[in-house]
C-alpha positions as CSV (number, residue, x, y, z in Angstrom):
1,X,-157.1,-70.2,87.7
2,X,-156.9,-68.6,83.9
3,X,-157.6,-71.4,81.1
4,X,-155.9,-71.0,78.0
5,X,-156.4,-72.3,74.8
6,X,-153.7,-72.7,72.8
7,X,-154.4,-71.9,69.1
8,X,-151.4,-71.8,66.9
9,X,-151.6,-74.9,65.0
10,X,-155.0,-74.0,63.5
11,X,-155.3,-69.9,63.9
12,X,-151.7,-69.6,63.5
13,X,-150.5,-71.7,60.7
14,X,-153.3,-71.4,58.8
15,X,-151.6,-68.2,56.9
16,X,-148.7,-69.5,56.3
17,X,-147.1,-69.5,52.6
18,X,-145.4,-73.1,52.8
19,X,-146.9,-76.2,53.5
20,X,-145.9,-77.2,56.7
21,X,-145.7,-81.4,56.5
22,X,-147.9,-83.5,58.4
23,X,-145.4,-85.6,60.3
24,X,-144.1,-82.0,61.4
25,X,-146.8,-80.8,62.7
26,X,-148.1,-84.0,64.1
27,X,-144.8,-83.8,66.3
28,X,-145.6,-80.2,66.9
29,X,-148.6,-80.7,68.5
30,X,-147.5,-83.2,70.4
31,X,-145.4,-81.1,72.1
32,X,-147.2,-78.3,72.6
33,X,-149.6,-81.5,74.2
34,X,-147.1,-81.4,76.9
35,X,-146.9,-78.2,78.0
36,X,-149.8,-78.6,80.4
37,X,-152.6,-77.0,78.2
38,X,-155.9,-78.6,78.8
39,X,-157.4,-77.7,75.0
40,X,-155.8,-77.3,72.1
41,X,-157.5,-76.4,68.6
42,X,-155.4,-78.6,66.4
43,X,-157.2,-77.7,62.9
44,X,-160.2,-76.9,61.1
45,X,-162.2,-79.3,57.9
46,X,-162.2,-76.5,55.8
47,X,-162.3,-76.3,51.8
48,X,-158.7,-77.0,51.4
49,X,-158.9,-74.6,48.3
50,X,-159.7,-71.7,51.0
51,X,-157.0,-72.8,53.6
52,X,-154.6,-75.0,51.7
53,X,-152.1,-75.5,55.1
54,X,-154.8,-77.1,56.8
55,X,-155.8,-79.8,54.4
56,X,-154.3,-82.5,56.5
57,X,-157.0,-82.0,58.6
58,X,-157.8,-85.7,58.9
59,X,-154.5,-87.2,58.9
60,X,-152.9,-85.1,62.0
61,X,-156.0,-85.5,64.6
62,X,-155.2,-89.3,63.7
63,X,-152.0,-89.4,64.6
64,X,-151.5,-87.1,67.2
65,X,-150.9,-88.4,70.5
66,X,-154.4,-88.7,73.3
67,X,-153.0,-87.0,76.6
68,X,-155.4,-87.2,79.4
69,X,-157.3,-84.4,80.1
70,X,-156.2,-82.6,76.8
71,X,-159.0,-81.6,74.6
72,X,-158.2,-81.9,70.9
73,X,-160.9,-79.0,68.7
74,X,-161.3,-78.4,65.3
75,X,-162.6,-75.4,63.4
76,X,-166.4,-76.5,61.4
77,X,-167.8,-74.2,59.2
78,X,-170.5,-76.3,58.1
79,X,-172.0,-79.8,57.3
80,X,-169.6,-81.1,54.9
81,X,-167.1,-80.6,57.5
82,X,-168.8,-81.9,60.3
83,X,-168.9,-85.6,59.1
84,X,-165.1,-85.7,58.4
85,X,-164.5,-84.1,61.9
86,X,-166.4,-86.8,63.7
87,X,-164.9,-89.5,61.9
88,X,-161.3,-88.3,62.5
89,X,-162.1,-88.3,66.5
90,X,-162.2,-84.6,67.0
91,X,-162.8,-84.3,70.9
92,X,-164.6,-80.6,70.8
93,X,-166.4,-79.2,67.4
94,X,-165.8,-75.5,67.5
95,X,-168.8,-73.5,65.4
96,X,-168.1,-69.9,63.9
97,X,-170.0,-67.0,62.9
98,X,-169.4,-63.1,62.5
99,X,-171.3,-60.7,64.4
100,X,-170.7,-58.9,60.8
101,X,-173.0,-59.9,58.2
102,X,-170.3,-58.8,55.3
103,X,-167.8,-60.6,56.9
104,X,-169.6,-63.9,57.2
105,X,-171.0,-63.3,53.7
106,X,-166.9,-63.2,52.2
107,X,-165.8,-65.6,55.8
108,X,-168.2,-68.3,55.1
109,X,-169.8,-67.7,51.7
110,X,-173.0,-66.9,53.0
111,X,-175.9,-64.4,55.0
112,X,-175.4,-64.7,58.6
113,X,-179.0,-66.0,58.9
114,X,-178.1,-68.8,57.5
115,X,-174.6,-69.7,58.8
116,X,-177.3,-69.6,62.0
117,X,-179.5,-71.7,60.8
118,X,-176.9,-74.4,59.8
119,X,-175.1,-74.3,63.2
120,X,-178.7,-75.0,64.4
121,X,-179.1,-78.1,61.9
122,X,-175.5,-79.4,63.1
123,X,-176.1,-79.4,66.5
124,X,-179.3,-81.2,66.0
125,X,-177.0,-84.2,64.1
126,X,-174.6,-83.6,67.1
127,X,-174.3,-86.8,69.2
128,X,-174.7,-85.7,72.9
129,X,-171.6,-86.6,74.1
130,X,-169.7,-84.5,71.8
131,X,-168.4,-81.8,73.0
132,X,-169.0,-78.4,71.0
133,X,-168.2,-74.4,71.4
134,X,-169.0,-71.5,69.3
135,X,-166.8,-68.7,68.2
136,X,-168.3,-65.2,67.2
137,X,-165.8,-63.3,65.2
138,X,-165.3,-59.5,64.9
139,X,-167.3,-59.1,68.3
140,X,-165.5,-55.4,68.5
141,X,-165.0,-54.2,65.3
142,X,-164.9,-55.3,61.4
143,X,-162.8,-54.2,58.4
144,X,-166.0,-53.8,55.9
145,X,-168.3,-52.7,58.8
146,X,-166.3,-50.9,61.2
147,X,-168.0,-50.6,64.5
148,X,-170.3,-53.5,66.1
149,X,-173.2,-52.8,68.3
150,X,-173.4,-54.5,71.2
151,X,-177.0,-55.3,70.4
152,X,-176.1,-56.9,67.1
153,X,-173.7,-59.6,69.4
154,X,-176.2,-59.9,72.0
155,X,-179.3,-61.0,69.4
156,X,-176.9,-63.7,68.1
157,X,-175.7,-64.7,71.9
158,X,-179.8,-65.2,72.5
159,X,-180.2,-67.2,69.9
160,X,-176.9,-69.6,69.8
161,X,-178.0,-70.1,73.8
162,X,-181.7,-70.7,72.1
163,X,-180.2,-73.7,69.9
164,X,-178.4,-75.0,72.6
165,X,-174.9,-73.6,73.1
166,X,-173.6,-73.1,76.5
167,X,-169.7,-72.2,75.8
168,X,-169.0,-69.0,73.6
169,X,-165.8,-67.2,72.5
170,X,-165.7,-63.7,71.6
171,X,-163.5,-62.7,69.3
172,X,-161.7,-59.5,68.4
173,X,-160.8,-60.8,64.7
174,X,-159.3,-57.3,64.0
175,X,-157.4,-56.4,66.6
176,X,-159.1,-53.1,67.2
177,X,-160.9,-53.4,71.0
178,X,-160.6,-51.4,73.5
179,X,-159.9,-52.9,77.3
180,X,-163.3,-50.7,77.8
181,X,-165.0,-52.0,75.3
182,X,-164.2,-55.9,76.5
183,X,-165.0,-54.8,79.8
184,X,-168.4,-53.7,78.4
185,X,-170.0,-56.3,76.2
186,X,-168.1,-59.0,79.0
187,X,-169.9,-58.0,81.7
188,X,-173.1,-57.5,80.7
189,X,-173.4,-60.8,78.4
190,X,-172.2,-62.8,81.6
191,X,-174.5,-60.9,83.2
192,X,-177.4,-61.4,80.4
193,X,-176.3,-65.3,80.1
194,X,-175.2,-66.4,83.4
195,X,-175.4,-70.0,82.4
196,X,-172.4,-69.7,79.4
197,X,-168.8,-70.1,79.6
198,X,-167.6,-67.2,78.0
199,X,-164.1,-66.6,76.9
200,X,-162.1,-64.0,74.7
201,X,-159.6,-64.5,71.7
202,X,-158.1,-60.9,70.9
203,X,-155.4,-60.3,68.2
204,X,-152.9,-57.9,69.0
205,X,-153.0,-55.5,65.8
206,X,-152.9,-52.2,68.0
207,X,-150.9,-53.5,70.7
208,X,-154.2,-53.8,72.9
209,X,-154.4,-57.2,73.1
210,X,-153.0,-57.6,76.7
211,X,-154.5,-54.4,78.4
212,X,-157.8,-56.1,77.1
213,X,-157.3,-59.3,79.0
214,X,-156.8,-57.2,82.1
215,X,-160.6,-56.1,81.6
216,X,-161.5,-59.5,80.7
217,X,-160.5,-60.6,84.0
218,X,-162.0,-57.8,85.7
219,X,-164.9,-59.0,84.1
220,X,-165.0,-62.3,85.1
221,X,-164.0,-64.1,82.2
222,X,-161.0,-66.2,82.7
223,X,-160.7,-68.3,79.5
224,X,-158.6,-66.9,76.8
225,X,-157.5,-68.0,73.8
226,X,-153.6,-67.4,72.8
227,X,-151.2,-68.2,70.0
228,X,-147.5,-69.6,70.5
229,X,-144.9,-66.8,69.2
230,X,-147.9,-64.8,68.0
231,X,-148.7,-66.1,65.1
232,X,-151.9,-65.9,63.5
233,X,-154.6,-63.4,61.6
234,X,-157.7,-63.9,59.7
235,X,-157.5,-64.9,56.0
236,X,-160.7,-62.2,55.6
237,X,-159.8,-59.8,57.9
238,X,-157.1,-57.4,56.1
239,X,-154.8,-55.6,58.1
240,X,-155.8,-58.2,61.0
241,X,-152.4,-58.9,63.4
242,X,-151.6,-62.0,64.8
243,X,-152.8,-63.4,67.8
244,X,-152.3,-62.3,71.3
245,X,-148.7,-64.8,72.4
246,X,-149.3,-67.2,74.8
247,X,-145.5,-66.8,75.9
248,X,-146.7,-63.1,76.7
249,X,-150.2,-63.5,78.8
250,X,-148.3,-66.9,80.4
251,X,-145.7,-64.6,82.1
252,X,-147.8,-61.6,83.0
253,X,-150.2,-64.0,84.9
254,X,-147.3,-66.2,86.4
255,X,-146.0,-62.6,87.9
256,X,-149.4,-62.0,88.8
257,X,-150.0,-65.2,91.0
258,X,-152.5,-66.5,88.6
259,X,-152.4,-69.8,88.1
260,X,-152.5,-71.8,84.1
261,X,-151.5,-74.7,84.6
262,X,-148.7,-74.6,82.0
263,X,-145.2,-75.5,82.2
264,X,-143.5,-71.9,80.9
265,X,-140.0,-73.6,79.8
266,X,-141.3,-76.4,78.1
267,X,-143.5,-73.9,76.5
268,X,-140.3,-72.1,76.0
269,X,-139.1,-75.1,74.3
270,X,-142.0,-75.2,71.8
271,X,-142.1,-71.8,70.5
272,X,-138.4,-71.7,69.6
273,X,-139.2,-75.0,67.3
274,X,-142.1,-73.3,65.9
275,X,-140.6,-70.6,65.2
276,X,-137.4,-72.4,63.0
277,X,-140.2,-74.4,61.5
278,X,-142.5,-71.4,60.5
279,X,-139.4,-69.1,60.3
280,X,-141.8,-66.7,62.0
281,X,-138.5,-65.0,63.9
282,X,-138.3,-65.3,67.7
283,X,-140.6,-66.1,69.8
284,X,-142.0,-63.2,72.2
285,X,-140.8,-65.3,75.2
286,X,-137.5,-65.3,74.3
287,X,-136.8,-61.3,74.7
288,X,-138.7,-61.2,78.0
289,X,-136.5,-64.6,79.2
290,X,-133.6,-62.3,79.1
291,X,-134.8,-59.0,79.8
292,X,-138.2,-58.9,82.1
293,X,-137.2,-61.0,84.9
């Protein structure tokens, strides 16, 4: 079994020129709600003046429908989102921080010491019950830094397991890893860390993005996160693609015999709406509907 997490309505709208209205994307994720996903991250309560689509933050976790089993995440970057978050009913608070230092400095306005040292501070304020994940960003590579050392994402893996944190997504902001490379820092940090759920979110910039699940898998890591149609990319990672498609990993791994859990028509379904909404083209299932059967 392969969990995936759906991102699109926070990762993948989040660049997008026009405002997309509430009560359409409230209906949006709804849908995508029935697809058979069992987390979707809906949004993020960020400074509306750095991502002005999601700004509705509040509003849409409000009015979006409960599903059983379906967990709703939003994106925190710090305290004065965290309260907000909480109050709106968000069922998982999703942390982030850069394995680069110059990204997190122009990501989150600050040294990565200290986007550390506030994740520490909000999980202390965290009531127990709440469910919470952390997301470290350009894990394989960085536009102002280039190459990562592995040792640079195992210090901060030590110390968000230190403050607490037992699920952790890697994430290949760029779009530059290698299926080596994931095979590499997978293994040993599941190795290092047998106690955390580790999963991967790779954007598809050099056309890697699926050849690096493959080595995710091999691995051991079977939670991935993907993006309806594609859609997606780092506001502070130039030259950053969108996300891997779900509609892509969904069909390799149905031909594979691995099991998600996700209805692929009424996914289908979904991305062709989301795409005349975002007028983001086609979606990716729709050439290999017709022609990789």
């Amino acid at each position: 079994m392969v969990r995936l997490v759906e991102v699109a309505p926070r990762d993948g709208w989040q660049n997008l020129t026009d405002f997309i209205p509430t009560e359409t994307k409230i209906e949006l994720i709804n849908e995508l709600g029935s697809c058979g996903f069992k987390e979707i991250e809906v949004s993020s309560f960020v400074n509306p003046k750095a991502i002005p689509q999601l700004r509705d933050a509040a509003a849409v976790f409000a009015a979006i429908r409960s599903v059983p089993s379906l967990v709703t995440a939003a994106l925190i970057p710090n305290r004065r989102g965290l309260d907000p978050a909480l109050a709106a009913g968000v069922g998982k608070i999703v942390f982030f921080i850069s394995a680069s230092d110059t990204h997190n400095r122009k990501n989150l306005g600050c040294p990565q010491s200290k986007t550390l040292a506030e994740i520490e501070m909000m999980l202390k304020n965290l009531p127990v019950a709440t469910r919470r994940r952390v997301s470290i960003s350009n894990v394989f590579g960085c536009p102002y830094e280039d190459e990562i050392h592995f040792s640079s994402v195992n210090f901060l893996v030590e110390n968000l397991v230190a403050a607490g944190l037992k699920e952790i997504t890697l994430c290949d902001t760029l779009g530059v890893a290698t299926p080596d490379q994931v095979y590499d820092f997978s293994g040993a940090l599941k190795n290092g860390f047998p106690e955390v759920d580790f999963g991967l979110h790779l954007h598809d910039s050099c056309g890697r993005a699926l050849a690096c699940v493959m080595a995710g898998l091999q691995a051991g890591i079977d939670r991935y996160d993907t993006s309806a149609g594609g859609l997606g990319g780092c506001p502070y990672a130039p030259g950053a693609a969108g996300n891997l498609a779900t509609e892509d990993l969904l069909f390799t791994l149905d031909k594979m015999g691995i099991a998600t859990g996700i209805n692929s028509q009424a996914l289908l379904a979904y991305a062709r709406r989301q795409a005349l909404v975002t007028e983001s083209g086609s979606s990716h299932m729709l050439a290999f509907t017709d022609s990789c059967k």
